[in-house]
N, C-alpha and C positions, 0 to 999 in steps of 0.2 A: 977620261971623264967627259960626257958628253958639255956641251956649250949652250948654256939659257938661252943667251943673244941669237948666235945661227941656230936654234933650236924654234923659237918664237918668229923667226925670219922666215924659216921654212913652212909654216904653220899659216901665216899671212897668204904667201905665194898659192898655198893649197887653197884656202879660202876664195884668195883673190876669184879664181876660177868657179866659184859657186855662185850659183844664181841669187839676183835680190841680195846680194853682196858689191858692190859699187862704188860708195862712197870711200873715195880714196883718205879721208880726213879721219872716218873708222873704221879703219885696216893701220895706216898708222898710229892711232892710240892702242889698238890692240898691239901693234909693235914694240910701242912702247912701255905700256904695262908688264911688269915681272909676275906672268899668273901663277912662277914656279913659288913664288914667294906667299901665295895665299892660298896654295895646296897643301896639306897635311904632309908632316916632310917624309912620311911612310910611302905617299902614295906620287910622290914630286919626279920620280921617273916618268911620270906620265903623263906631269903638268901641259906638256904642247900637243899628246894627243888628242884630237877631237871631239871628246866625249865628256860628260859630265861624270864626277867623281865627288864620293862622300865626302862630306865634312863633317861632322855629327851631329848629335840633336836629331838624328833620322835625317838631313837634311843636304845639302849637294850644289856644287860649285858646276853652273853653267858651262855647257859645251860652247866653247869659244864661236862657232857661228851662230849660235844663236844667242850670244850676244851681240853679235857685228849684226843678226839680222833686226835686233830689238834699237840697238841703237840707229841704224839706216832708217826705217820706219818714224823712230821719231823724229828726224829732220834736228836733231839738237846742233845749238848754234850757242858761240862763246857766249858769256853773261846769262844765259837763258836760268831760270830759277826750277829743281825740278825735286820731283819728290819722288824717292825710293821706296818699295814695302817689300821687305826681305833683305834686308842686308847680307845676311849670311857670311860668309869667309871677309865680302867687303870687293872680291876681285872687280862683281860689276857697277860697285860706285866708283873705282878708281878708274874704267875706262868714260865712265859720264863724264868723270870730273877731268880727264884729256881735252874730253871736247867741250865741257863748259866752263870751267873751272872750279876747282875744289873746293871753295867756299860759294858756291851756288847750290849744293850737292848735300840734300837732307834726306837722311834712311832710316827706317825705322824698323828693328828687327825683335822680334817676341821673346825669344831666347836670351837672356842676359849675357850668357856666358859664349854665345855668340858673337853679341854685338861687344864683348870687352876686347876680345880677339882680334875681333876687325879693326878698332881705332888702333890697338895695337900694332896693326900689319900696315893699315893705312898710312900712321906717323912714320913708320921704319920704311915706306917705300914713294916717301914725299907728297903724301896726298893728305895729310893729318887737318886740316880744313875742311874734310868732310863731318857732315855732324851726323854722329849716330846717334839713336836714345833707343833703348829699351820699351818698348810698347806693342798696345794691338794697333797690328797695319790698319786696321778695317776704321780707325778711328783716324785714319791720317796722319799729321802733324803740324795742326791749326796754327801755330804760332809765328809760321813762316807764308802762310798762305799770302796773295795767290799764287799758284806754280804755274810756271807756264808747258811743264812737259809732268806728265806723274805715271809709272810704273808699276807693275809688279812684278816679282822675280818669284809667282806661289799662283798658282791657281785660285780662284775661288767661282762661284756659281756665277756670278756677277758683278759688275764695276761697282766696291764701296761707295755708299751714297756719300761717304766724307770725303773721299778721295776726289770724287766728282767735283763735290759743292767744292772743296779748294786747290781746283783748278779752274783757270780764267776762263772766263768766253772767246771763244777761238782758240783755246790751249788745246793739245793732246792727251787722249790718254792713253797707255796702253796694255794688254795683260793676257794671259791664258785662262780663257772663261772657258767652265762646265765643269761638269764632275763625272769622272770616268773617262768618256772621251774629249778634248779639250781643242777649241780654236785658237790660233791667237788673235783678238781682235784688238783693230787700233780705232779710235771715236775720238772725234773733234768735238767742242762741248760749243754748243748753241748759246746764245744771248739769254735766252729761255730756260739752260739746263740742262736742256733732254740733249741728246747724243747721234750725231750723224755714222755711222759705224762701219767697218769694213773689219773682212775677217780675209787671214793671213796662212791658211793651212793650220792641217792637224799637226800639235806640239804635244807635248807632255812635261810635264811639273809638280813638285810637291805639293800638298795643297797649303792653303792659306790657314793660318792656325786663327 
């Protein structure tokens, strides 16, 4: 029977060697996350392979470097307050929450029966301090505002203006903008609002519902 631990070690090692992969602190929390545990257990032979894999809802648990490259980009740092849009399985609120801690860690995913899944996976593998709620991403999750880092794990055309507005001045944002073919860009939010932007290479993603 093969071994999660030297399975996810090996997994790092290969990464480690991928460009714009560097930050030793997330490469670690990737180590430490169980992503065999918020894979469908159908498809958990394949959980340390490199590649994204279904979860339902039409929707799909991130290829482990581009999560190591989404979390690098965002320079997250412990205490930092940040906002998820797509929770999905939950895999990649549980490595935010390595690097900032789980109760800094708000996601919000469209699918109900998604996001039940996920608190459920998140409590069973010690991250249960992440808040999920059921909603539309595109409306953020004002209640927690400001965040100082906010995400998408979903494509859409453009940075939600809520996401934006609750995110701080100097905060990050970041996501897979376009439709069809998709960037990833990362933008620092000005005192003003508007958005200083850099883009990251062609990605692909589900889109934003």
């Amino acid at each position: 029977m093969s071994d999660p631990a030297r399975d996810r070690a090996a997994l790092v090692d290969r990464l480690r060697s991928r460009e714009r992969i560097d930050d030793e602190r997330v490469l670690d929390a990737l180590e430490t996350v169980p992503r065999h545990e918020f894979v469908p257990e159908a498809r958990r032979h394949r959980a340390y392979v490199d590649s994204p894999l279904p979860i339902g809802e039409e929707q799909t648990i991130s290829a482990p470097h581009m999560v190591a490259i989404m979390a690098t980009l965002l320079e997250l740092q412990p205490g930092d307050r940040v906002l998820e849009i797509g929770t999905g399985c939950g895999y990649h609120a549980a490595v935010t929450a390595e690097l900032v801690g789980a109760e800094h860690v708000f996601s919000v995913e469209y699918h109900d029966s998604l996001a039940q899944a996920a608190r459920e996976r998140l409590a069973a593998t010690g991250y249960g301090d992440v808040s999920v709620r059921t909603g539309d991403g595109k409306q953020g999750w004002a209640d927690h505002a400001p965040y100082d880092r906010s995400y998408l794990t979903c494509a859409a055309p453009e940075f939600p203006r809520a996401v934006v507005e609750q995110t701080r001045p100097g905060g990050l944002v970041l996501a897979p903008i376009g439709n069809g073919r998709q960037r990833l860009v990362r933008a620092r939010r000005r005192a003003d609002g508007s958005l200083d932007r850099e883009t990251h290479g062609g990605v692909r993603f589900v889109p934003l519902k």
